[in-house]
N, C-alpha and C positions, 0 to 999 in steps of 0.2 A: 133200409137200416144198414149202416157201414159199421165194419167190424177194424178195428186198430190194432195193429201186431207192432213189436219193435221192430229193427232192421236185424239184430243179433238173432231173433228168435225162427226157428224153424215150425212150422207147424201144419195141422189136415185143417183145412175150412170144409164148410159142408153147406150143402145147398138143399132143399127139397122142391120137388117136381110132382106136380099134376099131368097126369094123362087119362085119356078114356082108354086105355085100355095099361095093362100091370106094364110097365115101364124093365126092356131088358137091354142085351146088349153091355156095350163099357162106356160109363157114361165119362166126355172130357169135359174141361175146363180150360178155358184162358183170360188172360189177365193184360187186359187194354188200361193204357192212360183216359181216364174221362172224358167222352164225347167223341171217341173211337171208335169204330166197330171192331171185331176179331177176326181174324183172315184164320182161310183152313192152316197152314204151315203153323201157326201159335196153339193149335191143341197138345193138348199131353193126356193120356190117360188118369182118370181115376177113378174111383170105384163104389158098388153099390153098399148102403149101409140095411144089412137085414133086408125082409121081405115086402113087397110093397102091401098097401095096409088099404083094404077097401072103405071109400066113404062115398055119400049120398050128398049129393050138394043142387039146394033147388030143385030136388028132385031127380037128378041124373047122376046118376052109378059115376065114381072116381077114380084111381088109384093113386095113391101118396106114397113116393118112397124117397128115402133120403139118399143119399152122393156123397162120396168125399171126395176132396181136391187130391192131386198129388202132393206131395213136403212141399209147399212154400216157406223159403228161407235158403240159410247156406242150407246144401247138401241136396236141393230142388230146386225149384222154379224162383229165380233172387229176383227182386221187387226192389227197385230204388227206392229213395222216399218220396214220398206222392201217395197222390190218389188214384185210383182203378177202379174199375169197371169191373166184374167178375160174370164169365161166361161160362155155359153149359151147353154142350150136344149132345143126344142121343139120336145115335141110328137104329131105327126098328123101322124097317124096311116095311109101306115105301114112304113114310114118314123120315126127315133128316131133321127137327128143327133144334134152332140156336136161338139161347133165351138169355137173357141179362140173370144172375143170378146174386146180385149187389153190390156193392160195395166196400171196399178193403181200402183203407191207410195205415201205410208203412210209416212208422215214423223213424 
């Protein structure tokens, strides 16, 4: 699902995250042009939303917790116009991984 911002507007996108185990740490975010990957230097921090929320899926124990980006827009992370990629890391040691977390157009 891609989310559409203006180029004027500032704003948190939010991601949420499955883990087998409660998701901690500061979770970042970067912002590739489509069909890019994200290099470690394009993180920025941002941050967890509330507590992660246990759920049962097929049978195996969850945890969902939401993320927010840092300000993308003026006064944060400025986004041409175009299409992106939206990424997430968390480090919880000795777990690193880096997930696609959708889709953003700037227009």
């Amino acid at each position: 699902m891609a989310v559409t911002i203006e180029r004027e507007s500032a704003e948190y996108l939010k991601a949420r995250v499955e883990s087998d185990v409660s998701p901690v740490g500061t979770p970042k975010f970067a912002f590739t042009l489509v069909d890019t990957d994200a290099r470690p230097a394009e993180f920025v921090d941002g941050a967890w939303l509330g507590a992660a929320v246990a759920v049962v899926i097929d049978g195996v124990p969850m945890f969902r917790r939401w993320a927010r980006t840092s300000l993308v827009g003026p006064g944060g992370t400025v986004l041409a116009p175009g299409e992106y990629f939206g990424w997430i890391k968390n480090t919880d040691a000795p777990e690193v991984p880096v997930m696609k977390c959708g889709r953003v157009i700037v227009d």
